[in-house]
C-alpha positions as CSV (number, residue, x, y, z in Angstrom):
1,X,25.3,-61.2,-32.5
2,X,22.3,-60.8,-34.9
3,X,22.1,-59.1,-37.8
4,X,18.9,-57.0,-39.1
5,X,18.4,-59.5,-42.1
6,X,18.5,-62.5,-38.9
7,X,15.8,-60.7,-37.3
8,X,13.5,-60.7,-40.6
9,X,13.7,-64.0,-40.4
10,X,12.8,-65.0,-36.7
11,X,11.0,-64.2,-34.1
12,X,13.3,-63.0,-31.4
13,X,12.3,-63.9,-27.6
14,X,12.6,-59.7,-26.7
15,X,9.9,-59.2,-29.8
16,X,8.2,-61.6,-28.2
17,X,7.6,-59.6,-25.2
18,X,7.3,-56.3,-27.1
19,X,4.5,-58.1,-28.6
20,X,2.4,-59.4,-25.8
21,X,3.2,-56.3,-23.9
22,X,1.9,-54.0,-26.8
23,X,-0.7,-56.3,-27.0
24,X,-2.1,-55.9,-23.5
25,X,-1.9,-52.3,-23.3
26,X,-3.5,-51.4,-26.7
27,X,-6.6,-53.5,-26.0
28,X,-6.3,-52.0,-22.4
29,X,-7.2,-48.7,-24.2
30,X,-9.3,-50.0,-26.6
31,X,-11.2,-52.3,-24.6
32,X,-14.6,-50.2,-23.6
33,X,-14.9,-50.0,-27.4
34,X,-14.5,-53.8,-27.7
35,X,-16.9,-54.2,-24.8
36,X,-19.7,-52.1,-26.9
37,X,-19.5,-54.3,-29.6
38,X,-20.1,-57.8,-27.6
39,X,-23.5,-58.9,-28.4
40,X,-22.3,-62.9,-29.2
41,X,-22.7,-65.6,-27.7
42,X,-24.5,-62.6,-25.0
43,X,-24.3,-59.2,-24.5
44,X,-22.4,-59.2,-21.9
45,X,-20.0,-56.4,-22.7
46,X,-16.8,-57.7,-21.3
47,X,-15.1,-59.1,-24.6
48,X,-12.7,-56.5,-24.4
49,X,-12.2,-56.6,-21.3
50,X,-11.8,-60.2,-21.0
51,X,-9.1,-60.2,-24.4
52,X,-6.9,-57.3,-22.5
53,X,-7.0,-59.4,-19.5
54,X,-6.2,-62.5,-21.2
55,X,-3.0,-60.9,-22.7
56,X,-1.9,-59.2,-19.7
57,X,-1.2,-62.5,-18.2
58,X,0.6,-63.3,-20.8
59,X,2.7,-60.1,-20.9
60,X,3.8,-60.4,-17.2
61,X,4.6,-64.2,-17.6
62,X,7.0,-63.3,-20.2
63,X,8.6,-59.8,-18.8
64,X,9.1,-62.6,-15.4
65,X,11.4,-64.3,-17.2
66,X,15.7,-63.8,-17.2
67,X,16.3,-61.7,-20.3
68,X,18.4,-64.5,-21.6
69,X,16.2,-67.5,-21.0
70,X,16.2,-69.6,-24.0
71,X,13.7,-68.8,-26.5
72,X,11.7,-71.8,-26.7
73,X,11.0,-71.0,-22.7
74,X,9.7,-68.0,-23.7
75,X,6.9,-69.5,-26.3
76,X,5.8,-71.7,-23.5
77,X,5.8,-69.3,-20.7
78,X,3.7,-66.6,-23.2
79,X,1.1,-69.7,-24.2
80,X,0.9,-71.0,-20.3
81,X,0.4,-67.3,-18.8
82,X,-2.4,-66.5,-21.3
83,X,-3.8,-70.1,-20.1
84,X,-3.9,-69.8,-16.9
85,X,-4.6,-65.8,-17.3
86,X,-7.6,-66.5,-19.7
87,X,-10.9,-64.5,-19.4
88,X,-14.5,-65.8,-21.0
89,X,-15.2,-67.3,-24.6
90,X,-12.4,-65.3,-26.5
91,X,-10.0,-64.9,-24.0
92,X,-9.5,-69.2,-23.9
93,X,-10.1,-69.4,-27.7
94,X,-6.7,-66.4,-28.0
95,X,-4.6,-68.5,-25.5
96,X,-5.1,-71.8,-27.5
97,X,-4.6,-69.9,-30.5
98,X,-1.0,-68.4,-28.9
99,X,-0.4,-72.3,-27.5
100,X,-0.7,-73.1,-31.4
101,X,2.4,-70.1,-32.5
102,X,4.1,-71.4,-29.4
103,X,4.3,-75.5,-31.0
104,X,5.2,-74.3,-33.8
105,X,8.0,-70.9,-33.2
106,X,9.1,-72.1,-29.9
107,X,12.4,-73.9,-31.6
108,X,13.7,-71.1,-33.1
109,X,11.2,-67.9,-33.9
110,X,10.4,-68.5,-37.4
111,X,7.7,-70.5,-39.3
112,X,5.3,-67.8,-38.5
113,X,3.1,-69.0,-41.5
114,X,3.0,-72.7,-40.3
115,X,2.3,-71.3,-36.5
116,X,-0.7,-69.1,-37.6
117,X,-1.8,-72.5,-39.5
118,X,-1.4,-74.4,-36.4
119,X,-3.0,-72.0,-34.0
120,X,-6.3,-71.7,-36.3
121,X,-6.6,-75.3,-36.3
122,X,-6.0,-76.1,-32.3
123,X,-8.4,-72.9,-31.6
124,X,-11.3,-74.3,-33.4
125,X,-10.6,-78.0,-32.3
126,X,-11.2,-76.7,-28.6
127,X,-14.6,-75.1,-29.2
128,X,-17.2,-77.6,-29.3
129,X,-19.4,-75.8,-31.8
130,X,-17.9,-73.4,-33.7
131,X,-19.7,-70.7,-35.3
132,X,-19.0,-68.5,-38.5
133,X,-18.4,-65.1,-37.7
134,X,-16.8,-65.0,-34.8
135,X,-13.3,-64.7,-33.4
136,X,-12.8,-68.2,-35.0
137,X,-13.6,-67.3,-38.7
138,X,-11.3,-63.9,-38.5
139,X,-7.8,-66.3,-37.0
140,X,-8.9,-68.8,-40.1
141,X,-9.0,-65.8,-42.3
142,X,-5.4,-64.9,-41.7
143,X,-4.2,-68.4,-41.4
144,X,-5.7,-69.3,-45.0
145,X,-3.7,-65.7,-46.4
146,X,-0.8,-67.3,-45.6
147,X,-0.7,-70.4,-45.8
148,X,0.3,-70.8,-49.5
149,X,2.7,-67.3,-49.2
150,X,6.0,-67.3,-50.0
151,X,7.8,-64.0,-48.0
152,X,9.5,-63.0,-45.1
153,X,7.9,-62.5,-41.5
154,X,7.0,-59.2,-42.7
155,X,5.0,-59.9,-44.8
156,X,3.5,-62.8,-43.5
157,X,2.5,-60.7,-40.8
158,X,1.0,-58.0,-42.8
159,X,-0.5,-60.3,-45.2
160,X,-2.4,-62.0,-41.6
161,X,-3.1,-58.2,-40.2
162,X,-5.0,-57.5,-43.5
163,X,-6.5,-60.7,-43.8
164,X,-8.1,-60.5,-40.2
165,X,-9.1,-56.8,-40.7
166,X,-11.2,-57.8,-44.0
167,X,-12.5,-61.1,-42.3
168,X,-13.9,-58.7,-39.4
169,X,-15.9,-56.3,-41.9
170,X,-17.6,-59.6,-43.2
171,X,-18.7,-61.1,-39.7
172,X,-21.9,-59.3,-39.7
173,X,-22.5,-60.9,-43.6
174,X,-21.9,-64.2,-41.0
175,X,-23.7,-64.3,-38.0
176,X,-27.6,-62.7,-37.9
177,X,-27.4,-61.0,-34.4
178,X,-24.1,-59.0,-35.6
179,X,-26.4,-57.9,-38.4
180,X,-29.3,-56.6,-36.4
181,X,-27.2,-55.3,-33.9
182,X,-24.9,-53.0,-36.4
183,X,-21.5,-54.5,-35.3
184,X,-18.7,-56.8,-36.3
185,X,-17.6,-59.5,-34.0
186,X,-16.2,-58.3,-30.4
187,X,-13.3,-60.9,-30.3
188,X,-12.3,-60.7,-33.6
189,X,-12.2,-57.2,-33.5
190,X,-9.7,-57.6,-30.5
191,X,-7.9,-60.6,-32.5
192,X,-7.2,-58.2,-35.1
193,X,-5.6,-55.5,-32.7
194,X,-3.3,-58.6,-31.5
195,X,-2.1,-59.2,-35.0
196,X,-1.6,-55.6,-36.0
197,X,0.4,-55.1,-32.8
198,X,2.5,-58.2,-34.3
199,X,2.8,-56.6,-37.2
200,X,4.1,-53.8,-35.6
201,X,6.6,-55.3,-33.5
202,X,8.2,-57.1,-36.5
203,X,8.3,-53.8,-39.1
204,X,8.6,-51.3,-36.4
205,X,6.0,-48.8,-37.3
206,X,3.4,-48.2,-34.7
207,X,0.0,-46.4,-35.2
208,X,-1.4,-43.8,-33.3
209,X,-4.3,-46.0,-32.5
210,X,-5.5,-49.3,-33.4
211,X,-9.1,-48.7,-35.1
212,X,-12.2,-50.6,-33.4
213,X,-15.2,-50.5,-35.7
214,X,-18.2,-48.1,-33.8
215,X,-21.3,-49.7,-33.7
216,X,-23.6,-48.6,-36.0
217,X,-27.3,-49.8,-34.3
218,X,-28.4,-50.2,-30.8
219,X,-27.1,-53.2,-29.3
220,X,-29.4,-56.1,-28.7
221,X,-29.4,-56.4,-24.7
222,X,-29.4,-60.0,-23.8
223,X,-32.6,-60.9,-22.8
224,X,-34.0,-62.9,-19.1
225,X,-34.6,-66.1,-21.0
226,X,-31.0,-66.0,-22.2
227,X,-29.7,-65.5,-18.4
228,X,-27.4,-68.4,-17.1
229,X,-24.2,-68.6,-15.6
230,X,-20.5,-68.6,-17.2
231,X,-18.6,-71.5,-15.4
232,X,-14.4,-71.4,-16.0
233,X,-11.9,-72.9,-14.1
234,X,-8.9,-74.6,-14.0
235,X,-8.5,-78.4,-14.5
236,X,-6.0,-80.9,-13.4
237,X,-6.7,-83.5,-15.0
238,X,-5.2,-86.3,-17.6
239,X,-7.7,-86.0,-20.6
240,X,-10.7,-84.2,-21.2
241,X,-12.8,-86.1,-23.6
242,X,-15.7,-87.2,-21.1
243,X,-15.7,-83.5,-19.3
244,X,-16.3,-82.3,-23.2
245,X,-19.7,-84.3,-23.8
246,X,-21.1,-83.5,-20.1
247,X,-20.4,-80.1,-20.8
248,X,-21.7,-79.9,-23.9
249,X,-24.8,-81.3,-22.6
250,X,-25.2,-79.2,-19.8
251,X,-24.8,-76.1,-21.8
252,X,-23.3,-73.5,-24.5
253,X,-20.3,-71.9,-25.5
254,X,-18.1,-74.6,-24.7
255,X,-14.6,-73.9,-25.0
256,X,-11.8,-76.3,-23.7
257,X,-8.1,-75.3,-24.0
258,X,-5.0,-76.5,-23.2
259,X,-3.0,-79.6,-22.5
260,X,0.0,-81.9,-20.7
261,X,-2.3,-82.2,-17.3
262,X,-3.5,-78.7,-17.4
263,X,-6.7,-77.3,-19.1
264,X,-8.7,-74.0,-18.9
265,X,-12.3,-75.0,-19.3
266,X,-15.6,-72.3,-19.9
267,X,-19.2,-73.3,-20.4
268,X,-22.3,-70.9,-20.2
269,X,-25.2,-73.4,-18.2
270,X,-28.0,-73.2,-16.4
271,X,-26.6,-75.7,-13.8
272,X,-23.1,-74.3,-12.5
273,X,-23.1,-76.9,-9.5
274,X,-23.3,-79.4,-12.2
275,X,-21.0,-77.7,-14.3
276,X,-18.5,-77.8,-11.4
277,X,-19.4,-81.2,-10.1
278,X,-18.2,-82.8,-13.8
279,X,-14.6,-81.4,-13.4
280,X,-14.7,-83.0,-10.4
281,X,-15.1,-86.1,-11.5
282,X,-12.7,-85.6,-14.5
283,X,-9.9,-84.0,-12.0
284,X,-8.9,-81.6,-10.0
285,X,-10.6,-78.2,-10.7
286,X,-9.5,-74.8,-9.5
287,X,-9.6,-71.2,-9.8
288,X,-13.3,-71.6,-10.1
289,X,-15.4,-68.5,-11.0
290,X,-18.8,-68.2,-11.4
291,X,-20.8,-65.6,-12.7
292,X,-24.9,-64.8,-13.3
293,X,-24.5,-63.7,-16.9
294,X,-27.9,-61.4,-16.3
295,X,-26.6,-59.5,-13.8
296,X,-22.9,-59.0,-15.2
297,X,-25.1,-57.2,-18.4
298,X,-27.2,-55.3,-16.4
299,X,-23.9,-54.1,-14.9
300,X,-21.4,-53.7,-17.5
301,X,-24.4,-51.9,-19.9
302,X,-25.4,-49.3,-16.8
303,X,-24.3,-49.7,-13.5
304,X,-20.4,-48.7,-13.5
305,X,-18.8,-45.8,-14.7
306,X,-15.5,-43.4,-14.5
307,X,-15.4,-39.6,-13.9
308,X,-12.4,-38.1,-15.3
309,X,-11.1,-34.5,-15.1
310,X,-9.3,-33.1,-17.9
311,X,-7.1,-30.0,-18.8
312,X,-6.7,-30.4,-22.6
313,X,-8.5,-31.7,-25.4
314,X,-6.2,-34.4,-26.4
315,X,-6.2,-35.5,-22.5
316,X,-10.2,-35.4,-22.8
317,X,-10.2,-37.7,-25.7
318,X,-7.6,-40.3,-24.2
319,X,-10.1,-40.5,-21.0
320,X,-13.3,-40.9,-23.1
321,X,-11.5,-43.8,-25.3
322,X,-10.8,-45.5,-22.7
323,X,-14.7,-45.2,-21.6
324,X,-14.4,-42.3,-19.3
325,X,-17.3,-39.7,-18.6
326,X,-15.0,-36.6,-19.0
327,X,-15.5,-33.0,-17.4
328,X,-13.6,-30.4,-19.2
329,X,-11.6,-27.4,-17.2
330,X,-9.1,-25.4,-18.0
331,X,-5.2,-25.2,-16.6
332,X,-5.0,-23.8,-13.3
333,X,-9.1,-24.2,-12.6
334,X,-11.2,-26.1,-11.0
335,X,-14.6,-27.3,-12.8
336,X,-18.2,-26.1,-11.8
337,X,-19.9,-28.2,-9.0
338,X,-23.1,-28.9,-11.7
339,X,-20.9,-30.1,-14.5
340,X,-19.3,-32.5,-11.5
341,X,-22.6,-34.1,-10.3
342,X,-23.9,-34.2,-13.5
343,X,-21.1,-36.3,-15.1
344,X,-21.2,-38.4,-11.7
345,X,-25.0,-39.2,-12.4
346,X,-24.4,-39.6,-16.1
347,X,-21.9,-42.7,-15.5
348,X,-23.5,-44.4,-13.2
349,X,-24.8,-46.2,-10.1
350,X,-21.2,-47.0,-9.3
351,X,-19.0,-44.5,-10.1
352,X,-15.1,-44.1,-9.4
353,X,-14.1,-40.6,-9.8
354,X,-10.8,-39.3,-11.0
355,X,-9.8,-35.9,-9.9
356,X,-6.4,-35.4,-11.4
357,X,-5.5,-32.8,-10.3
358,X,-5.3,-31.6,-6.2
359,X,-6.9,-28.7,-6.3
360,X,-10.1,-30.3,-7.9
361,X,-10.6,-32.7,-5.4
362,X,-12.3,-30.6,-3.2
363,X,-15.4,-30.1,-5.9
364,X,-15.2,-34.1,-6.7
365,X,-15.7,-34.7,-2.9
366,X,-18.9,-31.9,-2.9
367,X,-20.7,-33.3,-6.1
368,X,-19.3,-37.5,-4.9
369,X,-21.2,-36.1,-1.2
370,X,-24.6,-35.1,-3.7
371,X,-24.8,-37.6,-5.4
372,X,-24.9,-39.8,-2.8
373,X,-27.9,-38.6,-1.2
374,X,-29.6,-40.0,-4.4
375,X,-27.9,-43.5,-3.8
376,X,-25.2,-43.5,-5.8
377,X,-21.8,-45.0,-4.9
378,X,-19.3,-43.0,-5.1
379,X,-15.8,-42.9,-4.4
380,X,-13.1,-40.3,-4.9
381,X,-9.5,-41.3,-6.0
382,X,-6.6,-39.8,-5.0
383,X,-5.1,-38.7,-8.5
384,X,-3.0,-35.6,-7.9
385,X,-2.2,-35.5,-11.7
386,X,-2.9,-36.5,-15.4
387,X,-0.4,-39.7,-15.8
388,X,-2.0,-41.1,-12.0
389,X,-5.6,-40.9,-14.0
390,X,-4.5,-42.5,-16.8
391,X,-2.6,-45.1,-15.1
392,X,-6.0,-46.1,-12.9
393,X,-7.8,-45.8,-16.0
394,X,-5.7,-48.4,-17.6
395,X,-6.6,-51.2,-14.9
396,X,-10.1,-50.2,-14.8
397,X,-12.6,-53.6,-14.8
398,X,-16.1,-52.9,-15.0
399,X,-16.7,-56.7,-14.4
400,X,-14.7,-56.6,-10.9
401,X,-16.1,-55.9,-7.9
402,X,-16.6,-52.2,-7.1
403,X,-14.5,-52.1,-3.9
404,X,-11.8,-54.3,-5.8
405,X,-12.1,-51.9,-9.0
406,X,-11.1,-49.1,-6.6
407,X,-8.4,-50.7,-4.8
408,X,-6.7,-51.7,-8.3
409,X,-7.1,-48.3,-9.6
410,X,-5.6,-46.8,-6.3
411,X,-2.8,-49.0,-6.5
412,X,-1.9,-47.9,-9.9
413,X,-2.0,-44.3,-9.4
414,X,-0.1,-44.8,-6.2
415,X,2.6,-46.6,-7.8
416,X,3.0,-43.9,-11.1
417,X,5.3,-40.5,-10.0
418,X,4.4,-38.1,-11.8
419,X,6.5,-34.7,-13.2
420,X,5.9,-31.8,-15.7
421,X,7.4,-28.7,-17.2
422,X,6.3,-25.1,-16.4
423,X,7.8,-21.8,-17.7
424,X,8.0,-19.5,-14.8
425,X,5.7,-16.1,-15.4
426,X,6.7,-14.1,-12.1
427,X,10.0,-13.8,-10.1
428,X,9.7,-16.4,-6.8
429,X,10.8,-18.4,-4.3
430,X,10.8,-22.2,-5.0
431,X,12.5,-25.2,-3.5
432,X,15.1,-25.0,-5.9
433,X,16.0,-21.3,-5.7
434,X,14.8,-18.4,-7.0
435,X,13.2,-18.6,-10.5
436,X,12.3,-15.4,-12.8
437,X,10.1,-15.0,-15.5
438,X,11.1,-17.3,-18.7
439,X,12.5,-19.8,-16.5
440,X,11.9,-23.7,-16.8
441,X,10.2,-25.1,-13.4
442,X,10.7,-28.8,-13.6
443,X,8.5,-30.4,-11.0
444,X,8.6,-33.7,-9.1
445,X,5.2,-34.9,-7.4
446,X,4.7,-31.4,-7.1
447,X,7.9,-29.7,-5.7
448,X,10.1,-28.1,-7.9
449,X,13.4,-29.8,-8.0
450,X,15.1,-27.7,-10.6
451,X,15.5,-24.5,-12.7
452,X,16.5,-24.5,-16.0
453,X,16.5,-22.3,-19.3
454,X,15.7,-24.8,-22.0
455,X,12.8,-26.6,-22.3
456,X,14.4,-29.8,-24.3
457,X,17.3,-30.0,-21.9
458,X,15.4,-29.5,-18.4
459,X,12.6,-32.5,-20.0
460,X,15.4,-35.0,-20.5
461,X,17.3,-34.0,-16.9
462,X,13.4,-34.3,-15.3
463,X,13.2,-37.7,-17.0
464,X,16.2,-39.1,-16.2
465,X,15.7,-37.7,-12.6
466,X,12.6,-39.2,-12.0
467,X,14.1,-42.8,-13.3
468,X,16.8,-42.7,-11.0
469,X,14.7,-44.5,-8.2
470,X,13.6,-47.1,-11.2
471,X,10.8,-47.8,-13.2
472,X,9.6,-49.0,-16.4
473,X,7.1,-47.4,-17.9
474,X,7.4,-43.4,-18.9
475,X,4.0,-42.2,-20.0
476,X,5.1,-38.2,-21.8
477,X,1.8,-35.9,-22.8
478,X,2.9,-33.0,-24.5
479,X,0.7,-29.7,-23.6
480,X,0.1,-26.9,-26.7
481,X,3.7,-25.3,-26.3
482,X,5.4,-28.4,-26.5
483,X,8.6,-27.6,-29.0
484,X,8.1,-29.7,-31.9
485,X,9.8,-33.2,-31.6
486,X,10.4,-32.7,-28.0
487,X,9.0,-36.3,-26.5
488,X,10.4,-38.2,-29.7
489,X,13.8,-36.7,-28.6
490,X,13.3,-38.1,-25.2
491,X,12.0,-41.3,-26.1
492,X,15.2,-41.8,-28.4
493,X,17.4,-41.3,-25.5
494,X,15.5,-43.9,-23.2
495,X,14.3,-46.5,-25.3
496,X,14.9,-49.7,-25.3
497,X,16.1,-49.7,-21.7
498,X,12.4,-48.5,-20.5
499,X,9.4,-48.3,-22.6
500,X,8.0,-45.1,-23.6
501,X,4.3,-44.3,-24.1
502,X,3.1,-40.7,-25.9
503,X,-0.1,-38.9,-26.3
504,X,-0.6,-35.2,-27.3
505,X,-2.4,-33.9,-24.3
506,X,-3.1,-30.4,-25.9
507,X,-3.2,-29.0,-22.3
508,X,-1.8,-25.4,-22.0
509,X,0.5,-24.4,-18.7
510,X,2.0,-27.5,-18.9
511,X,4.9,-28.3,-21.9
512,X,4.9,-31.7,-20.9
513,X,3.7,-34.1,-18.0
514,X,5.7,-37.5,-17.0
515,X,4.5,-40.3,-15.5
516,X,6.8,-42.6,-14.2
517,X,5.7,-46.4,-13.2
């Protein structure tokens, strides 16, 4: 059995998936911020989403695996999912950078020093002109902070987390268009949020939120004579070398990744046939996508947007971080019609809608009807309640189709249960019984399904309720008469058999809401 000083000194294959897990999900939330600052190598505006995308292959490759699979399995499994999972410039240059940890950790979990080493030097090898003041530049800056240090993984990670955190101030001091456009690099801002989630897997101590630097300018679109197509696929093939200098010819922003037979290639050209036809003739390509860099700006800066209702301040700011157009109501109401169209006409030409809430769907599905007589699309999701909204949120793509965006979000709310806490005002009749005034109402996708007279012991019976038919995710928002402590007591009692997510919701009515995925 391990001891706590063994786990100092190794990386264990369960913080391993902690890790990529953490990963994916904090730059699932911080990714619209990410996206705003993407103006290099063009303003596309998908860096974020691209990074979050990138890690959440990686994530569900390793959570596949047997819980006792031998660790080294679990390097390699985390390095190939983020591979094959991989998502434009960044994403590639992060999954050559994890294929670098995994050489080096995969025997045994330590050597985190001599893996952040490696993985600087493999992820600059694969880019075929590297620039300073990019993604590159921050992963060198916490390779060279500890490359001489003599700690524990600690603080070798802390020392890297810093490192990268300072080297991402000093990108626009690097690269001219960061400069004019009043932002730091987008994938080394999301490189940094991957090695402070490290950081806090290792010394288990987890922010509230993982800062992205605002923009402080305007963001220089990209312009017509910049348009072009991003190439990536997939390649079969037994060395790369040739596919490297026809590439490089063809185009920019070459990255090539990978290795043993199996390589993840991206290229911006003007040529994607002859992008395309090279990998042909170096192997066997696959998973092709292709993608009219112009057109992907003109929609990720203005053409696709969310419409989110919220009952609480805190739930109004988690909604507009993730890049939400919020409309505000209050517990038990449903918002005006004109604040509904006019946040649907703010967001966009595309616009998914988020109700939240039953009752409000009626007024989403008057203003969605509006607004399309102005030719906007619109559709309406079937969120009945907070956690659904911010489970949809949380797979959001504004690069995917529209009709696939709204599937995937569907999909997620459809799979989350949701549950919350009421105090009964008025003697009634409910599925459970009769309830008088001071009692607690604990609700199940909207049926009440017990009464109780504490709120801290009725949450953990609701909780533990609503696991009973699995799951493995429990998202808790605590409403403005939460009693103090009252989601950290639950997520004691649960954690680590399922993960537990919290937010402070601020929402009133409602003690606390449970989402269950």
């Amino acid at each position: 059995m391990s001891t706590r000083a063994d786990r100092t000194a190794v990386l264990e294959p369960s913080a391993v998936r902690r890790w990529a897990r953490l990963s994916a999900d904090t730059l699932g939330r911080a990714r619209g911020e990410i996206d705003a600052l993407n103006v290099f190598p063009v303003a596309d505006g998908d860096t974020g989403t691209n990074l979050h995308l990138t890690m959440l292959s990686a994530a569900e490759a390793v959570e596949s695996l047997p819980e006792d699979v031998d660790p080294a399995v679990v390097w390699q499994t985390l390095a190939y999912g983020a591979l094959v999972g991989a998502r434009g410039n960044s994403g590639v240059i992060v999954s050559q950078a994890l294929r670098g940890l995994a050489e080096v950790l995969k025997e045994d979990g330590s050597g985190l020093r001599e893996g952040l080493v490696r993985a600087a030097a493999l992820a600059k090898g694969a880019v075929a002109r590297p620039v300073e003041g990019t993604v590159l530049s921050v992963l060198e800056a916490a390779a060279g902070a500890v490359r001489e240090l003599d700690g524990d993984l600690a603080a070798v990670v802390r020392a890297a987390a810093t490192a990268a955190r300072t080297a991402l101030r000093r990108t626009p001091e690097q690269l001219d268009v960061l400069a004019r456009s009043g932002v730091v690099d987008a994938g080394g801002a999301g490189l940094a949020i991957i090695l402070e989630a490290l950081e806090s897997v290792i010394t288990d101590s987890y922010p509230e939120r993982y800062e992205v630097p605002a923009p402080t300018a305007a963001v220089v679109p990209m312009t017509e004579a910049g348009a072009g197509y991003e190439v990536m696929y997939l390649l079969d093939a037994p060395e790369v070398d040739k596919l490297r200098e026809e590439l490089d010819a063809l185009g920019d922003s070459l990255v090539i990744v990978g290795g043993d037979g199996l390589w993840n290639v991206h290229v911006h050209v003007a040529d994607a046939g002859a992008a395309i036809e090279a990998g042909l003739r170096a192997g066997r390509p696959h998973r092709i996508r292709v993608t009219y860099l112009a057109e992907r700006t003109h929609r990720a800066s203005a053409g696709r947007g969310v419409v989110a209702v919220a009952a609480g301040e805190g739930i109004a700011a988690l909604f507009e971080q993730a890049g939400a157009v919020v409309v505000r109501r209050e517990p038990g109401t449903s918002p005006p019609l004109p604040a509904m169209l006019a946040a649907i006409r703010e967001a966009g030409q595309e616009v998914a809608v988020l109700p939240n809430d039953e009752g409000v769907r009626a007024v989403a599905v008057a203003a969605a009807e509006i607004a399309r007589e102005d030719g906007v699309v619109v559709s309406v999701l079937p969120t009945k309640a907070t956690v659904q909204g911010l489970a949809a949120m949380a797979v959001h793509d504004p690069l995917r189709r529209f009709d696939d965006d709204v599937v995937a979000m569907t999909d997620a709310a459809g799979h989350t249960r949701y549950g919350h806490l009421t105090v009964a005002g008025r003697e009634a009749v409910t599925s459970a019984g009769v309830c008088r005034p001071g009692d607690v109402l604990a609700l199940i996708d909207g049926e009440v399904v017990e009464i109780g007279s504490g709120l801290r012991e009725t949450a953990v019976r609701l909780v533990e309720r609503m696991l009973a038919g699995g799951g493995e995710l429990v998202t808790l928002v605590t409403g403005a008469e939460a009693p103090v402590r009252l989601a950290e007591e639950i997520r004691r009692r649960l954690e680590p058999v399922v993960e537990v997510v919290v937010y402070e919701g601020g929402q009133g009515g409602y003690p606390l809401l449970i989402g269950v995925e």
